[in-house]
N, C-alpha and C positions, 0 to 999 in steps of 0.2 A: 568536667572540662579540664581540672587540674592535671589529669594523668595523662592528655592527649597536649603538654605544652611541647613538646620534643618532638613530636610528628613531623611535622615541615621539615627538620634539621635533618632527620633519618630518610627522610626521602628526597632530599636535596643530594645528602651523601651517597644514596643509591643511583641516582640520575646522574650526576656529574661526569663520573666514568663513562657512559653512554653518548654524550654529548660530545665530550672529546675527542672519544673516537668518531664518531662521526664526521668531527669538524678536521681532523686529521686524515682520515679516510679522504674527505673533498680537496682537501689540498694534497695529497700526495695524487688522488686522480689528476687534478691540475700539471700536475708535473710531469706525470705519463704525457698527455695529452699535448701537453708543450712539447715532452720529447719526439712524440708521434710529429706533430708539423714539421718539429726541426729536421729529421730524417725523411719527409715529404721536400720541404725545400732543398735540401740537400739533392737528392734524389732527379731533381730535375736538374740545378745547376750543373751537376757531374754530366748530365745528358748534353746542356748545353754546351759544355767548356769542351768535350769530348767533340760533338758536328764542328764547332768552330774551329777544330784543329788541322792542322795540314797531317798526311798521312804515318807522318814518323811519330808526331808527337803526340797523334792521336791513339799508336798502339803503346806507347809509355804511359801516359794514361789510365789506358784499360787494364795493362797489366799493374798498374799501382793500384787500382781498386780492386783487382781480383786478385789481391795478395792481401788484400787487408791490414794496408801498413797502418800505424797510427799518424803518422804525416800526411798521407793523401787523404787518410778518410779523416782526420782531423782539419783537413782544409775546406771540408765540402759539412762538417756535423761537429758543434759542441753542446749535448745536451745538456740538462741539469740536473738528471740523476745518472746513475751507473745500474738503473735495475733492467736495463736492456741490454744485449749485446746486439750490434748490428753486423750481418755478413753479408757485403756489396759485393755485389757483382756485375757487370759489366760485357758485353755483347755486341759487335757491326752483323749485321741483317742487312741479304741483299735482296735486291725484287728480281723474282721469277721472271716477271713481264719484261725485265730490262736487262736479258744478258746476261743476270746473276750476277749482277752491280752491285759493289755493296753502296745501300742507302740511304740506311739504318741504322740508328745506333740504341742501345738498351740497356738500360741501368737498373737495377733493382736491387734492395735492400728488405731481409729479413728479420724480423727482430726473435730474438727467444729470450723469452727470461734467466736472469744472474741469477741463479742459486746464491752466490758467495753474499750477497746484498742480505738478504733479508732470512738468512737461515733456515728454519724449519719454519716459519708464517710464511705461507704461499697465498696470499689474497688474491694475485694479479695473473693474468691468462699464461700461461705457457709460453706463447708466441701469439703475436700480434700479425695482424693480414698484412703481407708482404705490401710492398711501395713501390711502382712500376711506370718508367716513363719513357718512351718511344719518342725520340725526334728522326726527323731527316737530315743527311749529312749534308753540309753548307759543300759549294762546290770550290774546289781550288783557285785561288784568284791565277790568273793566267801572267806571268808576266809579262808588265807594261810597259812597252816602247814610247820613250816620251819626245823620241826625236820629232821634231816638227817640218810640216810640207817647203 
């Protein structure tokens, strides 16, 4: 039994490294994961703030997320890691049924993995399933006559 006192210690020292990573592995999934929502709420906001807009400042907008400036898309996403890149884009859709009206509006966000992050250790997918959200365009308030009878 004398020669088996050091067993524990040597398999403690083998395990540990296994465990870390593991526990590091789930927190960095955490992180993905929170970046994934933040780019889900993102994604919708840009859609809402985009319907709610009046026609002018509704294509300044569009054209600030499909230029991928870091101010628009930094107004609508702060993740908390850098191991995604997001490429927004942005779309008015009109309905066939209605004159070819536009309706529509459509945001979407692609993620693909930073190489520059994380070097040669590639653990995490390539690109992540796109984020997509379709609302309908709010209608132009009409101006209000507030004169009285």
């Amino acid at each position: 039994m004398k020669w088996q006192k050091g067993q524990s210690a040597v398999e403690f020292a083998l395990v540990i490294p296994l465990f870390l990573l593991l526990i590091l592995g789930m927190i960095y999934g955490g992180f993905v994961y929170a970046d994934y929502l933040q780019y889900s709420t993102a994604v919708r906001e840009a859609a809402r703030d985009i319907a709610m807009q009046s026609a002018d400042k509704r294509q300044t907008l569009i054209d600030g997320l499909n230029s991928n400036t870091g101010t628009v898309v930094g107004h609508y996403a702060t993740p908390l890691t850098k191991l995604y890149r997001p490429q927004f884009s942005a779309e008015l859709k009109s309905d066939p049924n209605n004159n070819n009206e536009l309706r529509f509006v459509t945001v979407k966000v692609e993620l693909t993995r930073d190489d520059s992050v994380l070097g040669a250790l590639k653990p995490l997918p390539e690109e992540l399933a796109p984020l997509q959200c379709t609302m309908p365009l709010e209608k132009e308030a009409a101006s209000v006559n507030n004169s009285s009878p």
